[in-house]
C-alpha positions in Angstrom: -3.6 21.2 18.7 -4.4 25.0 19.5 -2.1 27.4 18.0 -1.0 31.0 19.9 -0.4 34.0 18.2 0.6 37.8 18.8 -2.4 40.8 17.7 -1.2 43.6 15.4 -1.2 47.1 15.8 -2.8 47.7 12.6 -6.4 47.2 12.3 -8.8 47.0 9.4 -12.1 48.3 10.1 -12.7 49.4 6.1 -12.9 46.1 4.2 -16.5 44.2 4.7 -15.6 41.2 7.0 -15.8 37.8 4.5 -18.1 36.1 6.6 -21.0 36.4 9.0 -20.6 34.3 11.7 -18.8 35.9 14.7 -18.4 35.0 18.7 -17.7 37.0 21.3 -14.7 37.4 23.7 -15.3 35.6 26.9 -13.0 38.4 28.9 -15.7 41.1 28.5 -15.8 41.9 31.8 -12.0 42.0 32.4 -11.9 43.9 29.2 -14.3 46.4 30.5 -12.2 46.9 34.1 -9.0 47.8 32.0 -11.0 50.3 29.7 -12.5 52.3 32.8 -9.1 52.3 34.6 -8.0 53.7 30.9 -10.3 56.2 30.5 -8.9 58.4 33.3 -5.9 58.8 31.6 -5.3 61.9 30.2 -4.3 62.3 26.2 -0.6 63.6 27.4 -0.3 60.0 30.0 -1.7 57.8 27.3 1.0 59.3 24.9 3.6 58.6 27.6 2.1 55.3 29.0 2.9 53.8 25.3 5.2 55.5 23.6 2.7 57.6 21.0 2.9 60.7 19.3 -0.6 63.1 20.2 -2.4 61.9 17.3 -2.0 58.4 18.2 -2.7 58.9 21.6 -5.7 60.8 21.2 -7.0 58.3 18.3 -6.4 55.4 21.2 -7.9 57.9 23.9 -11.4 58.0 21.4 -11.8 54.4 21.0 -11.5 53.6 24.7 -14.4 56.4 25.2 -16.3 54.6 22.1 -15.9 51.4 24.1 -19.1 48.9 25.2 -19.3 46.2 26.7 -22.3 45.5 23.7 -20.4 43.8 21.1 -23.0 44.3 17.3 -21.4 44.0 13.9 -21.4 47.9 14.2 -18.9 48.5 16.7 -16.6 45.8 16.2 -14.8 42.9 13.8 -14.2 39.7 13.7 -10.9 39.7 15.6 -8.6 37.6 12.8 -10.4 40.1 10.1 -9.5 43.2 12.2 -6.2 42.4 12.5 -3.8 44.2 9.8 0.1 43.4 11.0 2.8 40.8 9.4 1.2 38.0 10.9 -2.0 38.5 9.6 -1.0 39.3 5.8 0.7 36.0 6.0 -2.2 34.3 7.0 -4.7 36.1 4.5 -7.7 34.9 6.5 -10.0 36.7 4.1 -9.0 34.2 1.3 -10.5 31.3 3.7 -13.5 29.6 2.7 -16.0 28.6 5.3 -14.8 25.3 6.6 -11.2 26.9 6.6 -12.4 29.6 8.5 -14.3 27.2 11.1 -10.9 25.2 11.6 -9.2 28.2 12.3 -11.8 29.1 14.8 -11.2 26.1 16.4 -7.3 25.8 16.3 -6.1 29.7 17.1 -6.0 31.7 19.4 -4.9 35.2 19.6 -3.0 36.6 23.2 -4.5 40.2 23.8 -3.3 42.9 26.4 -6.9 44.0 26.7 -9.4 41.2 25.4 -6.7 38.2 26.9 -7.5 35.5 24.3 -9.5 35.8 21.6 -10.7 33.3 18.9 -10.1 34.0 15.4 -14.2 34.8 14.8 -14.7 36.6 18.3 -16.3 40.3 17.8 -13.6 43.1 18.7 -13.7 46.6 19.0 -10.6 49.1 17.6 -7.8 49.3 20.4 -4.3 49.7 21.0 -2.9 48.0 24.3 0.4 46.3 23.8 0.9 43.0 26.7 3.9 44.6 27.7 2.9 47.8 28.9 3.6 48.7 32.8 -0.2 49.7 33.2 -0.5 49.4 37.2 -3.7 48.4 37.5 -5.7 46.7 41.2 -4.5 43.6 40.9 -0.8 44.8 40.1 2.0 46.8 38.7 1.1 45.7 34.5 -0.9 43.4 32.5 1.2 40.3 33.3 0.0 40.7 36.7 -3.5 41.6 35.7 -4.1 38.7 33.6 -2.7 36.1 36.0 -3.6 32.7 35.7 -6.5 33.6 33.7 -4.9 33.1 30.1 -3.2 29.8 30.9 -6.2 28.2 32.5 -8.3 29.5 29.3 -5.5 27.9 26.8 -5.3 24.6 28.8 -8.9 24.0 29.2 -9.5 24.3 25.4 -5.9 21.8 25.1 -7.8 19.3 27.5 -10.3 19.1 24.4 -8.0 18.5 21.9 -7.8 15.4 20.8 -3.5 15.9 20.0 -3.0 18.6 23.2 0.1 20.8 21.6 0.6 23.9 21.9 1.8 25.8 18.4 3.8 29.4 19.8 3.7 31.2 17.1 3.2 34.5 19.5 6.1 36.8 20.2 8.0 36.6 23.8 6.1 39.8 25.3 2.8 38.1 24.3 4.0 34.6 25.2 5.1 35.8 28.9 1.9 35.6 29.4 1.1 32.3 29.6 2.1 30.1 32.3 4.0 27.2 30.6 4.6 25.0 33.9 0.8 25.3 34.6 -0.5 24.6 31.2 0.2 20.8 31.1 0.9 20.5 27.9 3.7 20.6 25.4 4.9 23.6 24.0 6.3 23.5 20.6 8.1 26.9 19.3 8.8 26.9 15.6 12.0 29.7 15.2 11.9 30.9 11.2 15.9 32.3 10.0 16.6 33.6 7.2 19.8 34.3 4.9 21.9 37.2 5.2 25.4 38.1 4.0 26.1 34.0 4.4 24.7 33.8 8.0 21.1 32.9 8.8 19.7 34.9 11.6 16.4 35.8 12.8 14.9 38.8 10.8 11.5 40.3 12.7 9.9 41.6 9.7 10.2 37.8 7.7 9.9 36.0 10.9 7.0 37.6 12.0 5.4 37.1 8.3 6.3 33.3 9.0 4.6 32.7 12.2 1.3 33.9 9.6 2.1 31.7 6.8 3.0 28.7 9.2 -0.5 29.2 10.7 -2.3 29.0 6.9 0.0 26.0 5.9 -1.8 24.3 8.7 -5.3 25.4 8.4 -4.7 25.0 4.9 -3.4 20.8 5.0 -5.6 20.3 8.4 -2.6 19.5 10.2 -2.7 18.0 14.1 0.2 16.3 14.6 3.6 18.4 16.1 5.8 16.2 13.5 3.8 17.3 10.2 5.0 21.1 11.2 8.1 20.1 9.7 6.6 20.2 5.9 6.0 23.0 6.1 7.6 25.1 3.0 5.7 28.4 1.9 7.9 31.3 0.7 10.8 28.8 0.2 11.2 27.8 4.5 12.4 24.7 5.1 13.4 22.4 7.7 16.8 22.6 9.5 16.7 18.9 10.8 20.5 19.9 12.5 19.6 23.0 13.8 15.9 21.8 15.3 15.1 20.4 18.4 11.6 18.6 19.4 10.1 21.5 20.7 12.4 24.3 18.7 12.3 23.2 15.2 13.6 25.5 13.0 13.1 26.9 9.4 15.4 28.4 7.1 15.3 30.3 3.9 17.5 31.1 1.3 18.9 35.1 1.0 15.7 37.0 -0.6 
């Protein structure tokens, strides 16, 4: 069972990284192609290109010139360290213990506009480079087109491994475009997370987003490979809608917070 999930905007390069094993991203050199097209951009079409104020963009226009293709505990984190957004504070993968942290290497994967996938221990450096930005690059008008078959033939060849060969979407639709569901082979389960308000349950980003992280602890946490054992889970008062779930949309709800 490998389990997909979005990056974050925010990054955490001040806290001491828990651990130090690390890997490296096996898209270096793709990686390195996007960063020199990238560097030619100008502070003022970086600013455009992704929506950010100067400071941003000249912040995001420094780390792509800071940039190697020589990854050292220096210059980068451990990807699922770095990581700072919704997701990841749900997840708290600096309270894992070693074995936790080696199952979690071994069951997630993160979907990255400019590393592609990355495992949870892989070395990254600081960037900003959102899947869905229209970036024309040689091989097309955005990233979707960049990336190609590449990110599904990574995901499925890791799935072939696995001894239960589910995938666990717990990525967001821009980063999920990216893979190539009718290529990949396997199933594709899609947890949905609703919760409460004024009497109606709805999607709400900011919880559900939170969710996808705490869905990926609960099963690094109870070492869960089976699809069907998803539906125990039950942090932060989620639980199963057995009515409102399908086999490969199950569906959490919680209670008005």
């Amino acid at each position: 069972m490998l389990i997909v999930l979005s990056p974050a905007k925010s990054l955490d390069y001040e806290t001491p990284p828990v651990t130090d094993k690390f890997t490296l991203p096996v898209f270096v050199n793709e990686s390195a192609k996007l960063v020199n097209d990238l560097k030619k951009l100008s502070l003022q079409e970086v600013a455009e290109l992704m929506s950010l104020s100067d400071k941003l963009a000249a912040l995001n226009v420094a780390r792509f010139a800071d940039w190697s293709k020589t990854f050292t505990t220096k210059n980068s984190k451990q990807a699922i360290l770095a990581f700072n957004g919704d997701v990841y504070e749900g997840l708290d993968a600096n309270s894992l213990n070693k074995k936790s942290l080696d199952y979690l290497q071994d069951h997630v994967r993160v979907l990255s506009g400019l590393y592609g996938v990355l495992k949870p221990l892989d070395l990254m450096q600081a960037y900003r480079l959102e899947m869905g930005t229209s970036f024309k690059n040689a091989v097309g008008k955005d990233l979707y087109a960049f990336w190609g078959e590449k990110i599904t033939k990574a995901l499925k060849e890791e799935l072939d491994q696995h001894k239960s060969k589910c995938l666990i979407n717990l990525a967001s639709d821009e980063y999920f475009k990216s893979v190539k569901p009718a290529n990949l082979g396997h199933p594709i389960i899609a947890p949905v997370f609703q919760d409460e308000k004024a009497g109606k349950y709805k999607i709400i980003s900011f919880y559900a987003k939170r969710a996808r992280g705490l869905m990926t602890r609960f099963i690094v946490d109870n070492k869960i490979d089976k699809a069907e054992d998803l539906k125990d889970f039950n942090l932060e008062g989620y639980q199963y809608a057995a009515k409102e779930s399908t086999a490969d949309k199950p569906v959490f709800r919680r209670k008005e917070q």
